[in-house]
C-alpha positions as CSV (number, residue, x, y, z in Angstrom):
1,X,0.0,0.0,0.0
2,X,0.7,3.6,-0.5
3,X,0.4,6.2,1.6
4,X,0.1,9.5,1.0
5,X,0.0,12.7,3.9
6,X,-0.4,16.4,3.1
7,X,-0.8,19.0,5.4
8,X,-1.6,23.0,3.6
9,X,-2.2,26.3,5.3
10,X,-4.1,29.0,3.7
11,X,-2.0,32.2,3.4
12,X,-5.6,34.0,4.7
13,X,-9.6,34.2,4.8
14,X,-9.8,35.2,0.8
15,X,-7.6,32.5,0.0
16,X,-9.5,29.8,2.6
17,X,-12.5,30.3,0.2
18,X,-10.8,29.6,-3.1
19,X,-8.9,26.8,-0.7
20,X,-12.2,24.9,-0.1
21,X,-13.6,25.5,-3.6
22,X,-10.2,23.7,-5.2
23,X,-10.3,21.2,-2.2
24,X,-13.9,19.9,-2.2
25,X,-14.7,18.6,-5.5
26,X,-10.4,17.0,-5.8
27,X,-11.2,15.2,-2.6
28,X,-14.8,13.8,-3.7
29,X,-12.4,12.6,-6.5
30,X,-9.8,11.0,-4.7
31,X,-12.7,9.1,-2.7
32,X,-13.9,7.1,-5.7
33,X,-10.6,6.8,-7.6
34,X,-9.6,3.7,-8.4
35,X,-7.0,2.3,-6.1
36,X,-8.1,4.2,-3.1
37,X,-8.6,2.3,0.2
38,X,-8.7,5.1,2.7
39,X,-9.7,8.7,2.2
40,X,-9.8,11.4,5.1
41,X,-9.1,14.9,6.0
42,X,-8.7,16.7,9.2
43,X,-7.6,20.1,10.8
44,X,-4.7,20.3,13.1
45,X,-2.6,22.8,14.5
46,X,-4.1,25.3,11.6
47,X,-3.0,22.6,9.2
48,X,-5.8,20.8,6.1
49,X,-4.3,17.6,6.4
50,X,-5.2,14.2,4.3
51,X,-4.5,11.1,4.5
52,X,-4.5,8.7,1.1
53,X,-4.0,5.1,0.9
54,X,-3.9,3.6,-1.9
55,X,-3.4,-0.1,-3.3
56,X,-0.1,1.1,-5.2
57,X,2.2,4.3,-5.9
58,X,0.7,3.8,-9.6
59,X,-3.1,4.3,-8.5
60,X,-1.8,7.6,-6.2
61,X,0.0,8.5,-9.1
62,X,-3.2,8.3,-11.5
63,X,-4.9,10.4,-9.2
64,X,-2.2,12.8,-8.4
65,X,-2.2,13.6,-12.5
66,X,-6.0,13.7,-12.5
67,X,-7.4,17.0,-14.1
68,X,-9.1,18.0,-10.2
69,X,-5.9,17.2,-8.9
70,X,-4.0,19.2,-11.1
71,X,-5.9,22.1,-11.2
72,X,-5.9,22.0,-7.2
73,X,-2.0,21.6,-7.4
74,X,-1.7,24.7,-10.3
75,X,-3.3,27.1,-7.7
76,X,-2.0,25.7,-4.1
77,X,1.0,28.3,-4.6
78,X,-0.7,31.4,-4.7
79,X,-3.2,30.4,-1.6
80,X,-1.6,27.9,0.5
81,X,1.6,26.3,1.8
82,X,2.4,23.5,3.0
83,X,4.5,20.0,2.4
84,X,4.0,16.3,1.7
85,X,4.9,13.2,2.4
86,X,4.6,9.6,0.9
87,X,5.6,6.1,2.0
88,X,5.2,2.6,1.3
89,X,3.3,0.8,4.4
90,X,1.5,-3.0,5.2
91,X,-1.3,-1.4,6.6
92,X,-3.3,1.3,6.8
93,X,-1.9,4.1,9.4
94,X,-3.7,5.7,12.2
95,X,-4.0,9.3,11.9
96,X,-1.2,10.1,14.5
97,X,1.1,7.8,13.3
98,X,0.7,9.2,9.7
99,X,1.1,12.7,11.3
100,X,4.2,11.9,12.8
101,X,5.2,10.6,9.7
102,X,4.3,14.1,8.3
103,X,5.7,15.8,10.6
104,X,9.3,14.2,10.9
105,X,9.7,13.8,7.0
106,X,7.7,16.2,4.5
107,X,9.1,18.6,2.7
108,X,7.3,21.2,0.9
């Protein structure tokens, strides 16, 4: 399995509201790409974070070069920053492990 861990700040409120309009429909995406196993987002210490698992690298790597996902990506620069961080795994991490993960490894 894949894993895949992001974690974006918005740079302020204008650019939270072009944030979520990018965000919603790339995540309702990743939910029902093929591949995916495990599809969540959360808020933490003013961070978006989400947490992908996917069968392979190749299925996160479909997604990732998905039109939604692009276009999400294209913009990201101009309203957000943040860093991710991807790793093979046998099973499907818990949220604070994967954070940890995150935290310890990604790079923007």
């Amino acid at each position: 399995m894949y894993v895949s861990v992001t974690g974006l700040r918005t740079k302020n409120f204008y650019t939270s509201i072009r944030f979520w309009l990018l965000t919603i429909p790339a995540f309702r995406a990743a939910q029902k790409a093929n591949g995916i196993l495990f599809c969540e987002n959360r808020k933490k210490n003013g961070y978006h974070h989400t947490l992908t698992v996917w069968e392979s690298k190749k299925y996160m790597i479909a997604y990732f070069q998905s039109p939604l996902h692009t276009k999400a990506m294209r913009a990201f620069p101009s309203i957000a920053t943040g860093k991710v961080f991807g790793y093979e795994s046998k099973t499907i991490p818990p949220w604070d492990k994967a954070l940890k993960e995150w935290e310890l490894n990604a790079r923007g």
